[in-house]
N, C-alpha and C positions, 0 to 999 in steps of 0.2 A: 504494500500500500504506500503510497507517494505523498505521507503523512509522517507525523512525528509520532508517538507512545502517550503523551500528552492528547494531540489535536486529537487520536481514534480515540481516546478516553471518553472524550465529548461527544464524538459523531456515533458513535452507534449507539450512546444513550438516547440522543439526541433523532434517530433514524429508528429507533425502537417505537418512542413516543409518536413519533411521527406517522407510522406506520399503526397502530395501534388506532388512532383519529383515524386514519383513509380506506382501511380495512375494518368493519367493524365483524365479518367474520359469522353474517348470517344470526349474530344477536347468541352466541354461543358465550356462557357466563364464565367466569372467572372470578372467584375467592381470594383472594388475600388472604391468610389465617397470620400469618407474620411476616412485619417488614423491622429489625429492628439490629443492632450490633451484633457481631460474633465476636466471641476471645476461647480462650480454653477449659471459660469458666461455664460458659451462656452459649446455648448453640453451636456446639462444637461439633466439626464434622467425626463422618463415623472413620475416618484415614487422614493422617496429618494432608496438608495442599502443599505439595511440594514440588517445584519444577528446575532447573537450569539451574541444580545446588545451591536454591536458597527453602527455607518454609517460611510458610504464610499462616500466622495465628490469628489473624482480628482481620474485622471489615463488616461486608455488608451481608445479612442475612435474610431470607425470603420465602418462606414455605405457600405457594400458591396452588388452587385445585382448580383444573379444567372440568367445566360439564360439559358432553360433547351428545348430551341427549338431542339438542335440536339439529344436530348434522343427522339425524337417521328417520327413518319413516315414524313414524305414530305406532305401528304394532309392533316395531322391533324397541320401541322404548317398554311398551309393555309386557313386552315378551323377557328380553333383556337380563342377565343373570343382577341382583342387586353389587351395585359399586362397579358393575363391569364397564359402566360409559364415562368411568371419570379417572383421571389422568392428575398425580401429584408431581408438581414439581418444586424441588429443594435448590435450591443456591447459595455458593459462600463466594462473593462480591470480593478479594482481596486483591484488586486490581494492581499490579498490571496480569495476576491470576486470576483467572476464575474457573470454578466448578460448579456445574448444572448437573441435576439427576433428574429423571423422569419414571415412574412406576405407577401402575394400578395396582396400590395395596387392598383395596377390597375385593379383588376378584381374582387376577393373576399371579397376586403378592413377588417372593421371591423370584415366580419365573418369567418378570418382564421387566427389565432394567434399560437403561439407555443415560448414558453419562458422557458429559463432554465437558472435555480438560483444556482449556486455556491459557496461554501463556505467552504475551506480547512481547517482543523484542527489539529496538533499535539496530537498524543497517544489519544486522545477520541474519542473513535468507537460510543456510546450507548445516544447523545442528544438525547433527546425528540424534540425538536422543536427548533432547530437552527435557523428555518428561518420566528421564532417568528410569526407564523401564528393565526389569530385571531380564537377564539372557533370553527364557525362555518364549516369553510377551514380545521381545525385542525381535526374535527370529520369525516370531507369526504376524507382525506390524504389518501393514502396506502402506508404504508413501504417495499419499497425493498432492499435487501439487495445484495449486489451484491461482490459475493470471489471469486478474480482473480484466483484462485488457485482451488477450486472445483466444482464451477459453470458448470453446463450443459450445451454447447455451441448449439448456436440457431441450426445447422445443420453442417454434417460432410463438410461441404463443407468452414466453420469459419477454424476448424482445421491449425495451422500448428505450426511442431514439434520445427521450432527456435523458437517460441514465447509459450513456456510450462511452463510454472512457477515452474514447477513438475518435469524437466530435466536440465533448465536454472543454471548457475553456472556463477555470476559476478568475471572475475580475475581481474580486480580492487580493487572490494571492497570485495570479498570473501560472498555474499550474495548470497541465493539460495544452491540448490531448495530447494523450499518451502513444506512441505509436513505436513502431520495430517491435523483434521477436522476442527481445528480451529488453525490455526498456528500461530495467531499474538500473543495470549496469554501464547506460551512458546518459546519467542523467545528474544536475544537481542538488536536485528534487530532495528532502528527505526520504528514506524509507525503513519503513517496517512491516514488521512479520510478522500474525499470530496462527501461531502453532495449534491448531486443536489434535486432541486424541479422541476419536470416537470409539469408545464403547458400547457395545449391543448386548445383550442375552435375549432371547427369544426362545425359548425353553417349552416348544409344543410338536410332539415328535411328528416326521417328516416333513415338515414344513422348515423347521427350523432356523436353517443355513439359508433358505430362498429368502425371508423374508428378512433376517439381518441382512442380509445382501441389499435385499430393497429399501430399508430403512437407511442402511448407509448412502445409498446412492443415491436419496431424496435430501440425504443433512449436506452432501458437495452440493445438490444444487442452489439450498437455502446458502449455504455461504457466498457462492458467487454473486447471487444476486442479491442477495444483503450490501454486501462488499462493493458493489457496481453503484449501488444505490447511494453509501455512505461517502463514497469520494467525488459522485457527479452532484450530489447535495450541499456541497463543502462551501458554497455561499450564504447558505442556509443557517450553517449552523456555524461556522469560522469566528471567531474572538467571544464565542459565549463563555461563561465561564462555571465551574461545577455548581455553583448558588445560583445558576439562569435557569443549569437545567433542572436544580430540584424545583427549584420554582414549575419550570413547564409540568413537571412530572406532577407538584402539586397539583397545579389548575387541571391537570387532565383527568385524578384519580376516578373518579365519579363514570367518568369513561370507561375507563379500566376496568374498572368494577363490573363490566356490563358487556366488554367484548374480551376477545381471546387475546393475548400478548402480542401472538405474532401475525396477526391478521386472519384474515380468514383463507386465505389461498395459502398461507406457509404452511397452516395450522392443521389444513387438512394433509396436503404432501408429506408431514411429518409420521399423522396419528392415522391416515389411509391403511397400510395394514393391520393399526391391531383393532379399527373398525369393522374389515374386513375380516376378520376371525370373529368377533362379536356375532356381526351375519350369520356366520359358519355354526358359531356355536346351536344355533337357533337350529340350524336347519338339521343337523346333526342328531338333533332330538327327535327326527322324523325321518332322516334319509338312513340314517348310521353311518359307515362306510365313504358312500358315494362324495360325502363332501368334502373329507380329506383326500381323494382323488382329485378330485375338483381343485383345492386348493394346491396341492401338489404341481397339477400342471399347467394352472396360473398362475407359479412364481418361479419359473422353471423358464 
C-alpha cells in the first residue's frame, strides 16, 4: 500500500465506517455486546498476539454478534437449528496488530473457527514469517500475495472505475496512479504491508477442505477490494486524525447497531458457505445422504 503505518491506521477505520453507511447489508443486525480496553487483566485473548518478535498486551476490544436471519427465506428461519444463523465475532485492536475471530458458538461451537492475524509493516514487502509460525504450520502456509494495482479482480461485477489504482490521482497528497508490474519498487511513495494469516477450520466431514478452500478464496477477494477502496478514498479521509475518527464512529453507532460491519455484499461473500450448510442442514432432515453429495460436488 502507497501509505505510511500511521495514514492505513486511519483509512481503513475510516473505509470501514464508510462502508458500513453505503452498505446497509439488506437490514441484517448486529450486536455490540462489548466495545471496551484489553490488558492481561480485562479481556485477555485466549493466545498471547504476537507477531514480527514483539507481543501485544493492551488495546482495543470488541465482542460483536451477526444475525444473519434476514439473509434467508422465512421457512429456513423457522426451520433453522436455534443459534445456527448467528455468527460471533471477537477482536483485540493492538494496532499496528490485530486479531479477528469468527465462530457460531450456539450451533457449530468448536467446529467453525475463522481467524485473521494482522500485522502492518513499514517498506518491508518480503518477511518470511512474520507471524512466527512454528515449523510444522510454516511448511503447510501458502503465500498470497495480493497488488492492489494489478490483481485480477474476483468478477467484473468487483469493478468500479472510482476505486482504480491505475486512474486514481490523490490532490492532497499528489499520489497515484499507480502503474508498472511492480510499482512499489520504483516509486517514492511511502509503502507498507499488512501481513494477514488466515485461519479456517471447517470441521463437517466431506465437505471440509472444499469449503475452507472457498472461505479463503472469498477473504483474498475482500482484501483486494477493501484495499482498492482505502487508497482511491485517501482524499476522503487524509489529515483526519484518531479523535475524527472516533468521533465519525461515534455519530454512526446507531447505524451500526442496525446493519452488518462489513456491508452487505462483503458480509455475504464471507458467511455464503456456512449459510449454505445451514440450507443443507435442513434438507438433510428429509433427503439424508443426497445432500452431502450435493454439497460435495458444489465445492469441488
Amino acid at each position: 500500500m502507497p501509505l505510511t503505518v500511521d495514514e492505513y491506521h486511519v483509512g481503513q477505520l475510516w473505509a470501514v465506517a464508510e462502508a458500513s453507511k453505503n452498505e446497509t447489508g439488506g437490514g441484517e443486525g448486529i450486536e455490540v455486546l462489548v466495545n471496551e480496553p484489553f490488558n492481561p487483566q480485562v479481556n485477555p485473548p485466549e493466545s498471547p498476539l504476537k507477531a514480527n518478535g514483539e507481543e501485544f498486551s493492551s488495546g482495543q476490544y470488541t465482542h460483536k454478534r451477526f444475525y444473519l436471519a434476514r439473509k434467508v427465506p422465512g421457512y429456513v428461519r423457522l426451520l433453522a437449528p436455534k443459534g445456527s444463523l448467528e455468527i460471533d465475532e471477537k477482536a483485540w485492536n493492538a494496532y499496528p496488530y490485530c486479531r479477528t475471530v469468527l465462530q457460531n458458538p450456539k450451533y457449530m461451537q468448536d467446529n467453525f473457527t475463522l481467524m485473521i492475524e494482522s500485522m502492518h509493516i513499514q517498506d518491508k514487502v518480503n518477511i518470511e514469517n512474520i507471524h512466527n509460525l512454528p515449523p510444522k504450520l510454516l511448511a503447510q502456509r501458502e503465500v498470497i500475495y495480493i497488488d492492489i494495482v494489478n490483481d485480477q479482480l474476483h468478477s467484473a461485477s468487483d469493478y468500479d472505475a472510482t476505486c482504480d489504482p491505475r486512474i486514481y490521482q490523490s490532490v492532497k497528497t499528489g499520489r497515484g496512479p499507480l502503474v508498472g508490474p511492480r510499482w512499489w519498487e520504483n516509486t517514492d511513495l511511502p509503502i507498507m504491508c499488512a501481513y494477514k494469516l488466515v485461519t479456517c477450520e471447517f470441521k463437517w466431514w466431506g465437505i471440509q477442505s472444499r469449503v475452507e478452500n472457498m472461505i479463503q478464496n472469498q477473504e483474498r477477494r475482500i482484501f483486494l477490494n477493501f484495499n482498492r477502496q482505502v487508497f482511491c478514498w485517501l482524499d476522503k479521509w487524509h489529515g483526519l486524525s484518531m479523535d475524527d475518527i472516533r468521533a465519525i464512529e461515534n455519530k454512526t453507532k446507531e447505524e451500526l447497531d442496525e446493519v452488518c460491519l462489513f456491508g452487505g455484499y462483503a458480509c455475504m461473500i464471507i458467511f455464503f458457505p456456512f449459510l449454505l450448510v445451514i440450507y443443507c442442514t435442513l434438507l438433510i432432515k428429509i433427503s439424508g445422504s443426497f445432500c452431502l453429495l450435493f454439497l460435495s460436488t458444489l465445492f469441488s
